[in-house]
C-alpha positions as CSV (number, residue, x, y, z in Angstrom):
1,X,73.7,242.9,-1.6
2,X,76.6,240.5,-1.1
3,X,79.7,241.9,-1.8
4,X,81.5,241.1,-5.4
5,X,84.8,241.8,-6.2
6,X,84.2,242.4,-10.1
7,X,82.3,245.6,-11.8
8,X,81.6,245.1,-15.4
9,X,83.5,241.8,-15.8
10,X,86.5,244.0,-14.8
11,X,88.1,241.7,-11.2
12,X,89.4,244.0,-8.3
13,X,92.9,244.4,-7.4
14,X,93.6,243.7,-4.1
15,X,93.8,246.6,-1.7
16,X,97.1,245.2,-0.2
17,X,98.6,246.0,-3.7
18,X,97.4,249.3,-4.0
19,X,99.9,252.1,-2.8
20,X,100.2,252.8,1.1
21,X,99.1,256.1,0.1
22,X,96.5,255.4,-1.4
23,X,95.0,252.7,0.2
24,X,95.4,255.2,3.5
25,X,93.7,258.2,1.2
26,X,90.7,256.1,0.3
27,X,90.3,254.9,3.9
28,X,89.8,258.2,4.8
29,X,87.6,259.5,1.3
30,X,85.1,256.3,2.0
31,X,84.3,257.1,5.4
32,X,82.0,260.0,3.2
33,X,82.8,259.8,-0.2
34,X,81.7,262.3,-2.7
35,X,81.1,261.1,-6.5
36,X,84.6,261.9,-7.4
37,X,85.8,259.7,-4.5
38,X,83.6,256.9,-5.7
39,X,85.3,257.4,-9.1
40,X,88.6,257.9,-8.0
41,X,88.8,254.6,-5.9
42,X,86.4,252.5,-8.6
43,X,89.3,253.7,-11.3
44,X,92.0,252.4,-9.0
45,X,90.2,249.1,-7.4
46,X,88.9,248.4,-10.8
47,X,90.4,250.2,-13.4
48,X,87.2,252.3,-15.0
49,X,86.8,255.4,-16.3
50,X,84.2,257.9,-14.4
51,X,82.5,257.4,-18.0
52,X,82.2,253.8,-17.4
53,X,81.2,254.0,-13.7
54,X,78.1,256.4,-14.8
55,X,77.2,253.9,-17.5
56,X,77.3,250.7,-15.7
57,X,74.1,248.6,-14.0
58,X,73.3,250.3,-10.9
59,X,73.6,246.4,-8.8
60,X,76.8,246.1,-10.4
61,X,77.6,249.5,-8.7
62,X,76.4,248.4,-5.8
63,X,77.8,244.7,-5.3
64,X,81.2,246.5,-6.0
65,X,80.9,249.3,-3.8
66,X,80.1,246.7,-0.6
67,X,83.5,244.4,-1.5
68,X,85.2,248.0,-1.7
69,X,83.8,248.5,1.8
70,X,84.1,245.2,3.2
71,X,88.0,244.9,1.7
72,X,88.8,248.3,3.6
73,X,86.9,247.4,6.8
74,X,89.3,244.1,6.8
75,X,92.4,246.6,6.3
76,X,91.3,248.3,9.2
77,X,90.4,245.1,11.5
78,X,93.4,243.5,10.3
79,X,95.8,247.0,11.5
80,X,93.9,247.0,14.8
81,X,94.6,243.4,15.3
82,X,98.5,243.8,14.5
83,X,99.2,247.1,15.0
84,X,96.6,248.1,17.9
85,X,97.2,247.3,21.5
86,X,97.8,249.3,25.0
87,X,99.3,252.5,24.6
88,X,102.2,252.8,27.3
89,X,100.3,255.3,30.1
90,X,104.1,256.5,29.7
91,X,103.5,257.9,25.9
92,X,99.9,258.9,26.9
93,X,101.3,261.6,29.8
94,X,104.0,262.9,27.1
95,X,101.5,263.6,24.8
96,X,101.8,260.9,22.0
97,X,97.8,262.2,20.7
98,X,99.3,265.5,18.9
99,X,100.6,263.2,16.4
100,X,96.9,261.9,15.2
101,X,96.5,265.0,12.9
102,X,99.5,264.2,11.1
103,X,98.1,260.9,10.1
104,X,100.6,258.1,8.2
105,X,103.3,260.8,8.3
106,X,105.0,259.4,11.5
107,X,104.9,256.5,9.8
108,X,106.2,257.2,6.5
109,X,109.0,259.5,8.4
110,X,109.6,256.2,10.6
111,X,110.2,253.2,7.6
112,X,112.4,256.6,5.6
113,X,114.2,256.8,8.5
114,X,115.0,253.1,8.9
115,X,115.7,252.4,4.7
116,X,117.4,256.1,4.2
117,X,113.8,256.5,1.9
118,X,111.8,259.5,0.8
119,X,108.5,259.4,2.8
120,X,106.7,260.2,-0.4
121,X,108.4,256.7,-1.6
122,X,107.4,255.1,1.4
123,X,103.9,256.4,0.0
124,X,104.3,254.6,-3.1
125,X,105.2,251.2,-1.6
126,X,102.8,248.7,-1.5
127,X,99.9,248.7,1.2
128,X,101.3,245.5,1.9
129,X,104.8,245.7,2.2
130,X,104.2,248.8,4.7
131,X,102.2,246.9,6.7
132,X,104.6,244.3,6.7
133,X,107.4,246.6,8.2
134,X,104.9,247.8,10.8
135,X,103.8,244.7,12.0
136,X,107.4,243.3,12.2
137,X,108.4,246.4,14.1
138,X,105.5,246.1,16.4
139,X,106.1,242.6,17.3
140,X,109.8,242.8,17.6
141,X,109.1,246.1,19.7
142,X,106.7,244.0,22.2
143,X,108.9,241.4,22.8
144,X,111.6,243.5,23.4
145,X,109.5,245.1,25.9
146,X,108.6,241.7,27.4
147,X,112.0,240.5,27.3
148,X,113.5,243.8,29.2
149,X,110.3,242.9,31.9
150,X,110.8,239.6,32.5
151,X,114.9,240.4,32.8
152,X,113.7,243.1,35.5
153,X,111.9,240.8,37.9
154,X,114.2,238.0,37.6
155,X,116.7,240.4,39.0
């Protein structure tokens, strides 16, 4: 079923205006969603009740449920593309994987660091506007890194 952003004439917010938070906790509920995280993300994508979600044409259900899924697989493309890259062998030896159980917290302690924020601000910024800082830090970080190599051999 092709993907429709609209469940019971209600139009979907875009992801990217949704909280970092939550954008990042429905990421992680949709990989295996239960019924409550089907309702929890159709009330914040779209606004309805669990009431209204139970009550509504099951292709309805469904044509919403796949733009859900294709808008977060784009969130995730979309960071790989920007954010991913080569991890420095460097940060690998040190030990840089203990920080995947922690999640987004290294990056919500990073930004509150850099504004003089709460992280659990940071968490309430939109999914955009983190993503933003991220991929401006990223790229300013790369060409740094660039910049100090290309200095290096032409010395």
């Amino acid at each position: 079923m092709n993907p429709v952003g609209e469940f019971c004439g209600i139009k979907a917010k875009p992801l990217g205006t949704l909280e970092f938070g939550q954008v990042k906790r429905m990421l992680r509920k949709m990989a295996s969603p239960t019924f409550d995280d089907l309702a929890e993300t159709f009330n914040l994508v779209f606004g309805v009740s669990k009431h209204q979600l139970l009550r509504a044409w099951v292709t309805d259900f469904f044509y919403a449920s796949n733009w859900i899924s294709q808008s977060l697989m784009k969130i995730v493309e979309n960071e790989n593309k920007v954010l991913g890259g080569d991890i420095d062998p460097a940060f690998l030896e040190a030990g840089i994987e203990r920080l995947t159980p922690l999640k987004e917290l290294p990056i919500l302690f990073d930004i509150g660091r850099q504004f003089g924020k709460d992280p659990e601000e940071i968490e309430r910024w939109k999914y955009n506007k983190v993503f933003a800082i991220q991929a401006e830090g990223k790229i300013v970080g790369d060409i740094q890194k660039e910049y100090q190599r290309i200095k290096t051999k032409s010395a």
